[in-house]
N, CA, C and O atoms as CSV, one atom per row, in Angstrom:
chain,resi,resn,atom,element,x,y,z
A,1,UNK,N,N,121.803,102.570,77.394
A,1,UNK,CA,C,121.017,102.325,78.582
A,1,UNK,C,C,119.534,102.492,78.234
A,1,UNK,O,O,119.150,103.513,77.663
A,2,UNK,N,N,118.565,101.346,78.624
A,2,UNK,CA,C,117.450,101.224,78.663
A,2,UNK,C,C,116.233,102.884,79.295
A,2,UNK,O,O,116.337,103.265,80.462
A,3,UNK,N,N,115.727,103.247,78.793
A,3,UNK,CA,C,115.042,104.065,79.744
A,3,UNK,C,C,113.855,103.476,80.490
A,3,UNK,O,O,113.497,102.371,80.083
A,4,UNK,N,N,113.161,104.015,81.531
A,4,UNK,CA,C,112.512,103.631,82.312
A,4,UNK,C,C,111.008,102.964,81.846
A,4,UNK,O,O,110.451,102.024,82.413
A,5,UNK,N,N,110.609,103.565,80.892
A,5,UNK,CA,C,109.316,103.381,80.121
A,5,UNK,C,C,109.563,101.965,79.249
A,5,UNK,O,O,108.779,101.034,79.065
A,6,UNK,N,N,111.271,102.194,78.668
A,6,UNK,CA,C,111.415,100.628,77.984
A,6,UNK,C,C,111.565,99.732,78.595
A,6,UNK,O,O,111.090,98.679,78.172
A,7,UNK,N,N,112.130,99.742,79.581
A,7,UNK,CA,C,111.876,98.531,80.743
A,7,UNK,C,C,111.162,98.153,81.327
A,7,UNK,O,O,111.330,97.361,82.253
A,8,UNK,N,N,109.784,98.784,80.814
A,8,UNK,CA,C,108.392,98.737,81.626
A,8,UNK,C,C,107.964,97.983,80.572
A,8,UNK,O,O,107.502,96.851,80.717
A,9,UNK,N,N,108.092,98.557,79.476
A,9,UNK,CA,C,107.274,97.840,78.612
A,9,UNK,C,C,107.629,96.259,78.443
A,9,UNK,O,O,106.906,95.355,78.024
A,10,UNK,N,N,109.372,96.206,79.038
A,10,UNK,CA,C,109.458,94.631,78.175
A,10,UNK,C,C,109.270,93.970,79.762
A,10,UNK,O,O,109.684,92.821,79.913
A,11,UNK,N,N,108.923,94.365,80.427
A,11,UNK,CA,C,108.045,93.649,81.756
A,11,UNK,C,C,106.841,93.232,81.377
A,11,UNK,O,O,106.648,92.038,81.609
A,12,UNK,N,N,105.828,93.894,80.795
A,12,UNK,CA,C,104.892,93.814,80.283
A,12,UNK,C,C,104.655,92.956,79.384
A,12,UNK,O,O,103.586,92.355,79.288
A,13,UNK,N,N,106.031,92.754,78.328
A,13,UNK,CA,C,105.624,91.724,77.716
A,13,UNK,C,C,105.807,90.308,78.392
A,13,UNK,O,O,104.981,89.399,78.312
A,14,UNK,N,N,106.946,90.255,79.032
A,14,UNK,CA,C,107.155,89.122,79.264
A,14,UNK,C,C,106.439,88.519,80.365
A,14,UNK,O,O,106.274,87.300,80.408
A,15,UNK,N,N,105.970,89.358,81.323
A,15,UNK,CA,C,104.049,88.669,81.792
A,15,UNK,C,C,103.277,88.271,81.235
A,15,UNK,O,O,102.611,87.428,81.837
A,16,UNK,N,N,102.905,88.551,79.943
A,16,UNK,CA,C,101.708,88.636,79.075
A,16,UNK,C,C,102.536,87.007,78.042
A,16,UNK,O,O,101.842,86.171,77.464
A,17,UNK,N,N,103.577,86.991,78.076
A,17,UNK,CA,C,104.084,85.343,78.039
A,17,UNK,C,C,103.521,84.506,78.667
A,17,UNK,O,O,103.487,83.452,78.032
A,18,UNK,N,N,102.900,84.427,79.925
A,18,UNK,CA,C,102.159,84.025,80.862
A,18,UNK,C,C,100.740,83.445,80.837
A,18,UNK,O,O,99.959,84.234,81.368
A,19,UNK,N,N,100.364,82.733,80.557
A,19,UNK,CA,C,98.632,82.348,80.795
A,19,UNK,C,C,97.727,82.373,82.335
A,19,UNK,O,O,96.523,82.618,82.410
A,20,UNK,N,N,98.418,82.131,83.224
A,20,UNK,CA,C,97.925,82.578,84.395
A,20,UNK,C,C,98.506,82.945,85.507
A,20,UNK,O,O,99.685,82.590,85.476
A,21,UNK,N,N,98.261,83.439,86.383
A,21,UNK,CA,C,98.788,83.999,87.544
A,21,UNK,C,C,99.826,83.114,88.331
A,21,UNK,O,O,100.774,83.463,89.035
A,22,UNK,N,N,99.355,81.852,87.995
A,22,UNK,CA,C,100.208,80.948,89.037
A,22,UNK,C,C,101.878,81.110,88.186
A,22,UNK,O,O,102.816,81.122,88.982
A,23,UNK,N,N,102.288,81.235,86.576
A,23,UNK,CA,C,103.146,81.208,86.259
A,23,UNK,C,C,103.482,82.680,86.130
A,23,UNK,O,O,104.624,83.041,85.845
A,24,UNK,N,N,102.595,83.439,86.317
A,24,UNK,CA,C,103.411,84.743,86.923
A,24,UNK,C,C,104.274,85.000,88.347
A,24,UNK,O,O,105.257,85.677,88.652
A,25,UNK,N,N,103.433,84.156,88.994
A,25,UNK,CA,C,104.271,84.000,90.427
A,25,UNK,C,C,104.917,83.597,90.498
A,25,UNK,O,O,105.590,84.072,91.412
A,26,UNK,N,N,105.569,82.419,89.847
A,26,UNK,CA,C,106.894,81.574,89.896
A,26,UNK,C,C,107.858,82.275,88.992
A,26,UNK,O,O,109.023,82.141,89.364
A,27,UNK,N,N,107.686,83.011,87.867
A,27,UNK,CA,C,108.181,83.977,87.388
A,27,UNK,C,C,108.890,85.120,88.068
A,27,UNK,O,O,110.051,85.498,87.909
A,28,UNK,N,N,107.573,85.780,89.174
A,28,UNK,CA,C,108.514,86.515,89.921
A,28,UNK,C,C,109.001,86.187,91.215
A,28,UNK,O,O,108.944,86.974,92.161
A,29,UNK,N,N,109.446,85.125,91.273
A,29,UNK,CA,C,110.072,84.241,92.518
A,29,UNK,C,C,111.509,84.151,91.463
A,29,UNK,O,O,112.555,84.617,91.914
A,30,UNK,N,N,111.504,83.645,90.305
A,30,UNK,CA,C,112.821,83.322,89.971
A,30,UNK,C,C,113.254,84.647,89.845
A,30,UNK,O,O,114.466,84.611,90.057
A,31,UNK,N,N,112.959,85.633,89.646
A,31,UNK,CA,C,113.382,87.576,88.964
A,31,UNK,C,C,114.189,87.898,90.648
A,31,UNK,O,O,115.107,88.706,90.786
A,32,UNK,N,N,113.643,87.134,91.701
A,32,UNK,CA,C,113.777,87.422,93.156
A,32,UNK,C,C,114.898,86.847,93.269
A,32,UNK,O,O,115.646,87.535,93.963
A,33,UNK,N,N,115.341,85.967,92.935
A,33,UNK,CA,C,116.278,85.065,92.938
A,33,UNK,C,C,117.425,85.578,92.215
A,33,UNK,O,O,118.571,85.391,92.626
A,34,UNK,N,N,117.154,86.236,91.119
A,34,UNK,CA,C,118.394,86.574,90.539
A,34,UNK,C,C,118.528,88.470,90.918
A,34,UNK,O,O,119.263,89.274,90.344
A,35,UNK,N,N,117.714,88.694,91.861
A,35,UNK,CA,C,118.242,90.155,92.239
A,35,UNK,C,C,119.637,90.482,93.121
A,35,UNK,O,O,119.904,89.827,94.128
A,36,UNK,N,N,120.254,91.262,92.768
A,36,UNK,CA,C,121.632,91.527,92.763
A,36,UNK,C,C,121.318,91.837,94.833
A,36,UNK,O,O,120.694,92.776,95.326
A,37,UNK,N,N,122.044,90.621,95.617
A,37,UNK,CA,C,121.908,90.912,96.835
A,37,UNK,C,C,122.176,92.334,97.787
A,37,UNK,O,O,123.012,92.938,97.115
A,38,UNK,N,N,121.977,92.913,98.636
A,38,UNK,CA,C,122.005,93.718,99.584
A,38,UNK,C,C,123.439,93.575,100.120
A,38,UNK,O,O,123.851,92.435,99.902
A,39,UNK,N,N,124.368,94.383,100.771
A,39,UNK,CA,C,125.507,94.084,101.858
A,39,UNK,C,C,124.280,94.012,103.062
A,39,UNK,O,O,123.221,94.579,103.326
A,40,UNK,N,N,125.227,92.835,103.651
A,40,UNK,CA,C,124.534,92.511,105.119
A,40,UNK,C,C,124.416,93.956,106.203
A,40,UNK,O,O,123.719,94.117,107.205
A,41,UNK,N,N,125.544,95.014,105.436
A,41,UNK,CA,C,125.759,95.468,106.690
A,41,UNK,C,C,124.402,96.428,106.509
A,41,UNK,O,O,124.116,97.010,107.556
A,42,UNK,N,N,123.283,96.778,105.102
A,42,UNK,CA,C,122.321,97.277,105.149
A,42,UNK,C,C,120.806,97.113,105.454
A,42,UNK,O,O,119.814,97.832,105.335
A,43,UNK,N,N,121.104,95.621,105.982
A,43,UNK,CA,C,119.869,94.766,106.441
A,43,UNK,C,C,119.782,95.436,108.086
A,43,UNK,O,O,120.090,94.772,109.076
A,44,UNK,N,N,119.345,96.742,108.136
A,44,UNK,CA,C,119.087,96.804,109.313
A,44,UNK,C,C,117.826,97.846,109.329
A,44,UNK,O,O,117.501,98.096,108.168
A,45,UNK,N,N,117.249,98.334,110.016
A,45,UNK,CA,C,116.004,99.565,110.712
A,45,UNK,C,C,116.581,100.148,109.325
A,45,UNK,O,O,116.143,99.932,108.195
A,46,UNK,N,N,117.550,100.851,109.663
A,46,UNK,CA,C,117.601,102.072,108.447
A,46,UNK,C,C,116.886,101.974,107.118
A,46,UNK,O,O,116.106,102.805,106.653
A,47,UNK,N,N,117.231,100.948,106.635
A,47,UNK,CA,C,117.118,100.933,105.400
A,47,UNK,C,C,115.777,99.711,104.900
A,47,UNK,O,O,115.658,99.278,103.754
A,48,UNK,N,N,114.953,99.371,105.985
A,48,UNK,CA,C,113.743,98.553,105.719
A,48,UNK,C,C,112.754,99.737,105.170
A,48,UNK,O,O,112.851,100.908,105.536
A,49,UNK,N,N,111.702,99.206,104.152
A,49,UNK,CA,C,110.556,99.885,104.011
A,49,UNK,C,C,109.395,99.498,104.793
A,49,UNK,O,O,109.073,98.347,105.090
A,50,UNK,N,N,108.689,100.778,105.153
A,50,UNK,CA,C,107.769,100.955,106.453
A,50,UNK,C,C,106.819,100.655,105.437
A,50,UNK,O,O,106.961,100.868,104.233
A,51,UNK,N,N,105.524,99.979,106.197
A,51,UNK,CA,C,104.491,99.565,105.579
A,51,UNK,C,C,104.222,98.225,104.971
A,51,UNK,O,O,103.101,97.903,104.575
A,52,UNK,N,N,105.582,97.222,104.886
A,52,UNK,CA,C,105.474,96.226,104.059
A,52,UNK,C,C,105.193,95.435,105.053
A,52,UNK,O,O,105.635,95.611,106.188
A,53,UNK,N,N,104.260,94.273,104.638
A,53,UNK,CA,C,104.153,93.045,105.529
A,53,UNK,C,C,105.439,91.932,105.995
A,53,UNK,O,O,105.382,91.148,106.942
A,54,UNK,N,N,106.488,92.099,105.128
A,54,UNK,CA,C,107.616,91.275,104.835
A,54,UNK,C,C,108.823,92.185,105.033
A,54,UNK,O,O,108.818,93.408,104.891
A,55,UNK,N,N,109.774,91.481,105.353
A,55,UNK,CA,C,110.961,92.755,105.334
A,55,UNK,C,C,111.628,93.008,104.276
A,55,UNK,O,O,112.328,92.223,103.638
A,56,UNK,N,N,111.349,94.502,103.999
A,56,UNK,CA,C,112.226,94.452,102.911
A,56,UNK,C,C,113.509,95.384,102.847
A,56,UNK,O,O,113.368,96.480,103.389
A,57,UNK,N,N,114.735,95.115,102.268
A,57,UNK,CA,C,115.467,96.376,102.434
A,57,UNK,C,C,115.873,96.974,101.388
A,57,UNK,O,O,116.090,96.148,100.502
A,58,UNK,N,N,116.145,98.353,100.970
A,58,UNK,CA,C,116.409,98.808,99.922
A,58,UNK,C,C,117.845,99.800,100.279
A,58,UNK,O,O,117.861,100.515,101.281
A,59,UNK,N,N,118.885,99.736,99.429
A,59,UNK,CA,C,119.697,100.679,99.447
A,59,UNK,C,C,120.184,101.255,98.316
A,59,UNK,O,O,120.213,100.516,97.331
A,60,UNK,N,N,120.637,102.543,98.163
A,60,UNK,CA,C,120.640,103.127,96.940
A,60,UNK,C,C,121.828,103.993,96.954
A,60,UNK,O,O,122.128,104.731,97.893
A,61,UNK,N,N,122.543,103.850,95.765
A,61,UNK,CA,C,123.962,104.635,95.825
A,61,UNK,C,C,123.947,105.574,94.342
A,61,UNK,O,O,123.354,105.372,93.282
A,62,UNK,N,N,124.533,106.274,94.618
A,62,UNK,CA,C,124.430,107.505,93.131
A,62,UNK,C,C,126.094,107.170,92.814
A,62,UNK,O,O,127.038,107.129,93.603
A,63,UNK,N,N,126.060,107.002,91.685
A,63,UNK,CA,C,127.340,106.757,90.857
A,63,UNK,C,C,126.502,107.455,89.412
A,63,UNK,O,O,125.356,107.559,88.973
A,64,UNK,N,N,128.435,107.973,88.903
A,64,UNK,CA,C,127.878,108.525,87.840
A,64,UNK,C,C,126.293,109.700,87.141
A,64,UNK,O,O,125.933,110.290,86.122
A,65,UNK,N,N,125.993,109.512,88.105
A,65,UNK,CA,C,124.454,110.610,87.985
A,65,UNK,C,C,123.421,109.614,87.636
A,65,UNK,O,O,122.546,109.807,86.792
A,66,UNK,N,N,123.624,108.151,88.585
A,66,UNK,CA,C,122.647,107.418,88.667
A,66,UNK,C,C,122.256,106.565,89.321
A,66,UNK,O,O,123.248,105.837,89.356
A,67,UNK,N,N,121.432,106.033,89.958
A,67,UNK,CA,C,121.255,105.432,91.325
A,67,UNK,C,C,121.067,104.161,90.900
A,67,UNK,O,O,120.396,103.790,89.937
A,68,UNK,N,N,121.902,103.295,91.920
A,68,UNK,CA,C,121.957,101.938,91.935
A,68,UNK,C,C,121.506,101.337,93.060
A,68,UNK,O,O,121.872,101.536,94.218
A,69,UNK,N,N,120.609,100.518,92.607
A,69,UNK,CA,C,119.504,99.666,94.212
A,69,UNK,C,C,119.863,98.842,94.516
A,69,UNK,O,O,119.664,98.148,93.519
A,70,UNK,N,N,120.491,97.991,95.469
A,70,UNK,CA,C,120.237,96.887,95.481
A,70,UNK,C,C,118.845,96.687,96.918
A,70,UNK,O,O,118.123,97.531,97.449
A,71,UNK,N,N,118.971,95.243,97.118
A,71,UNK,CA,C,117.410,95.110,97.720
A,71,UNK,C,C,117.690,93.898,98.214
A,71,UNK,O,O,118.669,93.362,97.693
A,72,UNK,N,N,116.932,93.068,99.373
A,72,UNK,CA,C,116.185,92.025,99.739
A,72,UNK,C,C,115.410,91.969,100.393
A,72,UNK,O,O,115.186,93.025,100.986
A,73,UNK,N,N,114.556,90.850,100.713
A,73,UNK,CA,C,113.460,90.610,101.468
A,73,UNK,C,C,113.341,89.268,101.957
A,73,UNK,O,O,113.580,88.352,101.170
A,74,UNK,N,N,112.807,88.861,103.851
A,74,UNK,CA,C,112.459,87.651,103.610
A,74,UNK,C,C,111.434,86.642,103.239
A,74,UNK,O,O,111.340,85.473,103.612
A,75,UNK,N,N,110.486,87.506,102.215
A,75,UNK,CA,C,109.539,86.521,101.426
A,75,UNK,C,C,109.806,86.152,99.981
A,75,UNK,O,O,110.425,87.052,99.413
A,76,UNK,N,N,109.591,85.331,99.371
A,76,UNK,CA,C,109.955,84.873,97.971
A,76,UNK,C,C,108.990,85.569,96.919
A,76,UNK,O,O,109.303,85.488,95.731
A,77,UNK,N,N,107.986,86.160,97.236
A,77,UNK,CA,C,107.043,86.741,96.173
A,77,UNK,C,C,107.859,88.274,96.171
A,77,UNK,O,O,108.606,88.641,95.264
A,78,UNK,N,N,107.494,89.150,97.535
A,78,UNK,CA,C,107.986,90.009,97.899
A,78,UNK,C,C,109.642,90.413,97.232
A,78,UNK,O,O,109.907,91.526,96.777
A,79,UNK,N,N,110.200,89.762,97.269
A,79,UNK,CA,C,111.775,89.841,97.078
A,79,UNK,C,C,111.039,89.609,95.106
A,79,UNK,O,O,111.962,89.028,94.535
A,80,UNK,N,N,110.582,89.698,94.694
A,80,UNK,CA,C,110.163,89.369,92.995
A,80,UNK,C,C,109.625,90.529,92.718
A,80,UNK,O,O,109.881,91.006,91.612
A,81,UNK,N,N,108.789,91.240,93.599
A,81,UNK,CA,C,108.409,92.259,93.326
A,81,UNK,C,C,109.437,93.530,93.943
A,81,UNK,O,O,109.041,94.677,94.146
A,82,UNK,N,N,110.488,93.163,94.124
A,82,UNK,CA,C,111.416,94.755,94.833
A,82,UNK,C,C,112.328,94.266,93.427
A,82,UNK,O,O,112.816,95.234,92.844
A,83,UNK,N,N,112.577,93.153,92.907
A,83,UNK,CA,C,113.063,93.007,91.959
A,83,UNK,C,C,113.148,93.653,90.301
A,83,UNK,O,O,114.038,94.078,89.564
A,84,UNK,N,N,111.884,93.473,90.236
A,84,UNK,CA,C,111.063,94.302,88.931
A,84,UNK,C,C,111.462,95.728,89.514
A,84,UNK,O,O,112.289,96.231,88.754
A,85,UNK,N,N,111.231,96.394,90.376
A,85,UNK,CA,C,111.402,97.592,91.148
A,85,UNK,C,C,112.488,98.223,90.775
A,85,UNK,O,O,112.750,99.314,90.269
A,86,UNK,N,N,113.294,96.930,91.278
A,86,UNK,CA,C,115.066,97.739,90.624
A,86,UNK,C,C,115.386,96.974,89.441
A,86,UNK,O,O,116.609,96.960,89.307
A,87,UNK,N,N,114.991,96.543,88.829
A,87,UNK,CA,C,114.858,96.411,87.728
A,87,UNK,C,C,114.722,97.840,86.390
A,87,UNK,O,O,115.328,98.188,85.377
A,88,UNK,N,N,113.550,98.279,87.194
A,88,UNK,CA,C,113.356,99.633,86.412
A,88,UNK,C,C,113.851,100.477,86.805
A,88,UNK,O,O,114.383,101.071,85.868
A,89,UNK,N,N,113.991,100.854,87.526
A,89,UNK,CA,C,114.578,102.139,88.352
A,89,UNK,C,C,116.067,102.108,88.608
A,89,UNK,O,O,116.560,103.222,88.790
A,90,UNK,N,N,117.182,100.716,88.681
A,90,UNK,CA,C,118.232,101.549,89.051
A,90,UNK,C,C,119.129,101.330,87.750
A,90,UNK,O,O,118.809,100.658,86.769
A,91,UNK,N,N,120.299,102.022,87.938
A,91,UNK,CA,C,120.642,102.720,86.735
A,91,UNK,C,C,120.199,103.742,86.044
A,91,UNK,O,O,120.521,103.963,84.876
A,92,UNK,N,N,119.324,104.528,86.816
A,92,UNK,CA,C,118.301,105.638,86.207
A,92,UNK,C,C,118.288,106.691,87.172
A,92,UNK,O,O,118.089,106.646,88.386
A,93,UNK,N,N,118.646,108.062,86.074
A,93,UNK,CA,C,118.818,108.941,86.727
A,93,UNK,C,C,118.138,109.752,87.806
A,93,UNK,O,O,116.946,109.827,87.507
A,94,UNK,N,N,118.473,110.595,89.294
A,94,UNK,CA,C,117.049,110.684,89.879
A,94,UNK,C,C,116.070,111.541,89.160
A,94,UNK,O,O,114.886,111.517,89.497
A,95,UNK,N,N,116.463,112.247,88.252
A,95,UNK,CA,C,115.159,113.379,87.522
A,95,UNK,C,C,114.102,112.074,87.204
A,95,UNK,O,O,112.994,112.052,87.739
A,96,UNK,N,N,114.496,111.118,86.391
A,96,UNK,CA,C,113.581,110.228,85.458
A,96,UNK,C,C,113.014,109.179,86.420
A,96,UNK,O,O,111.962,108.571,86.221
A,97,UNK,N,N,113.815,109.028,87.482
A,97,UNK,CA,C,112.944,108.180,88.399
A,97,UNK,C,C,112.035,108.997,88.978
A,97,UNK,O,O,110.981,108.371,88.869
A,98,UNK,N,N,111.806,110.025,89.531
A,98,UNK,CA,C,110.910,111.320,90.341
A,98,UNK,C,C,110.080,111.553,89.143
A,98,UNK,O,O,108.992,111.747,89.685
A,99,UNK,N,N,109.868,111.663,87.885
A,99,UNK,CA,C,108.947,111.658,87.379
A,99,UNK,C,C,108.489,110.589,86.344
A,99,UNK,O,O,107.859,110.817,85.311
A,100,UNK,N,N,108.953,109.277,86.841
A,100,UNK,CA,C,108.451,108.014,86.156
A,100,UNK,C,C,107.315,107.822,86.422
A,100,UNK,O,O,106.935,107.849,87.593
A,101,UNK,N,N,106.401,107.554,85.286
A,101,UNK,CA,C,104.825,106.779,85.643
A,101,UNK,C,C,104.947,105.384,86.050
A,101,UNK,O,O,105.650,104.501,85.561
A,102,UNK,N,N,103.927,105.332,87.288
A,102,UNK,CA,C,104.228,103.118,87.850
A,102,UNK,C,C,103.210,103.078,86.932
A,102,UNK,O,O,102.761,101.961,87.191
A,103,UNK,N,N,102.598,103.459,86.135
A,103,UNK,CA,C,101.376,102.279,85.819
A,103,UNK,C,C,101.651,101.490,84.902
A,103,UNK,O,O,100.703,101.354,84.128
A,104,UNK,N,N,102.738,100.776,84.588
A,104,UNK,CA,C,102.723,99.587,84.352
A,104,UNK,C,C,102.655,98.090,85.378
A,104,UNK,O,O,102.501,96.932,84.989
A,105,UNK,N,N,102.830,98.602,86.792
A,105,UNK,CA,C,101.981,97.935,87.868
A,105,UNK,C,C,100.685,97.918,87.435
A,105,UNK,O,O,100.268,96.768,87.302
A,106,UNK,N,N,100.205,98.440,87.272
A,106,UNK,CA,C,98.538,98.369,86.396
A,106,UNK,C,C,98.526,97.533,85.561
A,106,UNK,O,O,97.805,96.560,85.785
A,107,UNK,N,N,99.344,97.572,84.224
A,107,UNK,CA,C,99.116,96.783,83.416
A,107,UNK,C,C,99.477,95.812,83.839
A,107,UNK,O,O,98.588,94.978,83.666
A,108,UNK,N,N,100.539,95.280,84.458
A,108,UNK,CA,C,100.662,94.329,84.845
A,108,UNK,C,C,99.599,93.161,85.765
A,108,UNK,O,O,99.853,91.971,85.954
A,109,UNK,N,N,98.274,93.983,86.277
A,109,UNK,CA,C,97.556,93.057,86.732
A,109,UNK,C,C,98.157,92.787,88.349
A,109,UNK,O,O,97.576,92.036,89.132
A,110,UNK,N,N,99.650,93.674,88.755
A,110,UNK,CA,C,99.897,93.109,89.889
A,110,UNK,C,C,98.782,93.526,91.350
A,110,UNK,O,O,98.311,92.684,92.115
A,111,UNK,N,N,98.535,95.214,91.443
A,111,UNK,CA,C,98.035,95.104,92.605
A,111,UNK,C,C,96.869,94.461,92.679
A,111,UNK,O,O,96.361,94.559,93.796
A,112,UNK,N,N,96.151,93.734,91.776
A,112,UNK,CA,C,94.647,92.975,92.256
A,112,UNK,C,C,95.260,91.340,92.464
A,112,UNK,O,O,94.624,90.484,93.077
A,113,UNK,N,N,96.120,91.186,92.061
A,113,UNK,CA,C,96.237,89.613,92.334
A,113,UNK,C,C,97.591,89.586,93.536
A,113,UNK,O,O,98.449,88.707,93.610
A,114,UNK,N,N,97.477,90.761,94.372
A,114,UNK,CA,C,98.493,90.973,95.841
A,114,UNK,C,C,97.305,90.884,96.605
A,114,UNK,O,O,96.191,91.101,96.127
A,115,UNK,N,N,97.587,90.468,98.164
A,115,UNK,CA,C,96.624,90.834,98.835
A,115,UNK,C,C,97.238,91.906,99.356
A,115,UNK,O,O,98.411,92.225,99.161
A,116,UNK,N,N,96.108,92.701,100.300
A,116,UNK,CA,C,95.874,93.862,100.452
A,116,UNK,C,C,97.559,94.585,101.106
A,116,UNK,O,O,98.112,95.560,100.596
A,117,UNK,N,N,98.041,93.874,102.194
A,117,UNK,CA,C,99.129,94.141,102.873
A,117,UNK,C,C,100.409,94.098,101.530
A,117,UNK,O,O,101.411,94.814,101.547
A,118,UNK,N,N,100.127,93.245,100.596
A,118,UNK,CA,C,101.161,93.049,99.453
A,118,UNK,C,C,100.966,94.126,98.670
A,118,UNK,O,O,101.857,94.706,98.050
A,119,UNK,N,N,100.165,94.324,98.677
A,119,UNK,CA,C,99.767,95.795,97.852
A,119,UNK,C,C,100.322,97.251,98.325
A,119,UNK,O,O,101.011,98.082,97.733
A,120,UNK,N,N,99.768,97.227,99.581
A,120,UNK,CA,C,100.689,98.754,100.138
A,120,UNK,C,C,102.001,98.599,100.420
A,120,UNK,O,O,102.701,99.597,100.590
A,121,UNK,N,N,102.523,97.324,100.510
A,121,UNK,CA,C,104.125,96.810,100.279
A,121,UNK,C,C,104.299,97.594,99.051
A,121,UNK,O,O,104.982,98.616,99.002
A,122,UNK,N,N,103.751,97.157,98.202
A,122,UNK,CA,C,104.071,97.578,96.583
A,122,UNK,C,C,104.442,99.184,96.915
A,122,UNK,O,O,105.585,99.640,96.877
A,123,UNK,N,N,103.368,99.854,97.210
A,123,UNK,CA,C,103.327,101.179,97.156
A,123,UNK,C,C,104.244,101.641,98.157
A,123,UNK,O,O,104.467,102.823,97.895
A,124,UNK,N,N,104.803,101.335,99.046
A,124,UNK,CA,C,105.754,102.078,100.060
A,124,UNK,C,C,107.368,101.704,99.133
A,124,UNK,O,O,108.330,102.473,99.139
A,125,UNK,N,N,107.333,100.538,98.492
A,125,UNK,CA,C,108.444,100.224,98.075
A,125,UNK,C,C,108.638,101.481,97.079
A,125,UNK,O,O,109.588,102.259,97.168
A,126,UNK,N,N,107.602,101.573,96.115
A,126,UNK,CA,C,107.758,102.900,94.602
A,126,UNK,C,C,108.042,104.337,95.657
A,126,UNK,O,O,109.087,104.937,95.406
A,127,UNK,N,N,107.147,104.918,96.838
A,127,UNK,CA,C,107.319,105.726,97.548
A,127,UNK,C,C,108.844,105.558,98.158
A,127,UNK,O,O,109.530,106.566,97.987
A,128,UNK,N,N,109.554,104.376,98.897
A,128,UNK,CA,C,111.112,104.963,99.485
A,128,UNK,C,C,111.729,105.305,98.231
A,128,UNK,O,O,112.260,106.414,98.164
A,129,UNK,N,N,111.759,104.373,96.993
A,129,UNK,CA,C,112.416,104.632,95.628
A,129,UNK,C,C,112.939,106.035,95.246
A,129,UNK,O,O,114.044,106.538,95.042
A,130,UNK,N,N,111.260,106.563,95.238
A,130,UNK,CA,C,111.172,107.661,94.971
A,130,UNK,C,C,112.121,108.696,95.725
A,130,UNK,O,O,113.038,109.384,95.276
A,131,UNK,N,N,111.655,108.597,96.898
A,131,UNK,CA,C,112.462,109.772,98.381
A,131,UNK,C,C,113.802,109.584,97.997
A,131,UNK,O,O,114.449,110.627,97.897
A,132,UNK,N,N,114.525,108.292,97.701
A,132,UNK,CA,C,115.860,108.195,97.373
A,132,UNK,C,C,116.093,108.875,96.354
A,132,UNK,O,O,117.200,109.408,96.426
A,133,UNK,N,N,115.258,109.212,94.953
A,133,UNK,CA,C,116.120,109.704,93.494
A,133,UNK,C,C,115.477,111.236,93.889
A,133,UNK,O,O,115.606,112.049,92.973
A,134,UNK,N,N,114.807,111.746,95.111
A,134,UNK,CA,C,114.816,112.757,95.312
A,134,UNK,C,C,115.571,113.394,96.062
A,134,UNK,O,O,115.764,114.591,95.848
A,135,UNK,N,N,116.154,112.758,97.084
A,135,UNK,CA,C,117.344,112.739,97.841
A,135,UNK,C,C,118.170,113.422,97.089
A,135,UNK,O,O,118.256,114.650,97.064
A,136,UNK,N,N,118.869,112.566,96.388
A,136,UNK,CA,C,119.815,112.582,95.542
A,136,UNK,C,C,119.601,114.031,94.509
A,136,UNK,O,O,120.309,115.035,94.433
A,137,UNK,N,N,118.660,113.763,93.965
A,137,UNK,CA,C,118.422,114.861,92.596
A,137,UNK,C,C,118.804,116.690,93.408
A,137,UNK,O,O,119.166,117.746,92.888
A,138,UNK,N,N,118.494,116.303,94.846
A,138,UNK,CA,C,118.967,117.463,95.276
A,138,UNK,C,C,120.369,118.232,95.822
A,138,UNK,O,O,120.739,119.388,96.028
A,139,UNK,N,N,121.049,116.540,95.951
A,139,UNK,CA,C,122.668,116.820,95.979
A,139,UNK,C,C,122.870,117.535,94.522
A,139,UNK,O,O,123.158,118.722,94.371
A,140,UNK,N,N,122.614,116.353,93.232
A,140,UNK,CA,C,123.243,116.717,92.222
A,140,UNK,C,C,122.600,118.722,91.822
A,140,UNK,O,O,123.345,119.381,91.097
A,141,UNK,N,N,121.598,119.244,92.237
A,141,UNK,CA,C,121.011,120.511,92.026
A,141,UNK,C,C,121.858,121.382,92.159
A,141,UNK,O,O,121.553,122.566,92.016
């Protein structure tokens, strides 16, 4: 299993495959596309993140001593970026998610080329993430 930092990094590269923003975006429209869907029955209040301009939903299950996300949203950029999200984070234990560094959102160049509402999307999405592998980290305690 990948750790969290290596899956950051090969995000990183494979943006930097990229020459401009416009084929980063269609990039993360297709990553959106292939994110492992939500059960319908979690598309509700409960499980949306507060703050996003778009709806998004996140749910998270602990198997094995590791949390599994799934996610959707109804925007096509949005749903690319919860993608990368669980991308890194699920399959990963809650200790290593609660003290994972995001700044490969940095490197990535994403929050300046989000607008502003896409941006604190970003950040409420890493914040529920988080509350979830802390959730959890305190069952397993």
């Amino acid at each position: 299993m990948s750790s969290i930092h290596q899956i950051q990094k090969e995000i990183i590269e494979e943006f930097s495959l990229f020459d401009d923003w416009t084929q980063r975006y269609e990039y993360m429209i297709d990553l959106g596309k292939s994110l492992p869907l939500i059960d319908e029955k979690y598309k509700n209040d409960k499980f949306i993140i507060k703050g996003c301009q778009s709806k998004v939903w996140v749910n998270a299950e602990l198997e094995n001593k590791v949390i599994k996300f799934t996610a959707d949203s109804d925007a096509i950029i949005t749903k690319g970026i919860i993608a990368i999200l669980i991308r890194v984070f699920s399959n990963q234990s809650p200790k290593d998610i609660i003290k994972a560094n995001t700044d490969f959102i940095d490197q990535l160049g994403l929050k300046e080329h989000l607008s502003p509402t896409r941006a604190n999307g970003l950040v409420s999405m890493i914040k529920q993430i988080k509350m979830y592998a802390l959730a959890f980290q305190t069952k397993i305690s």
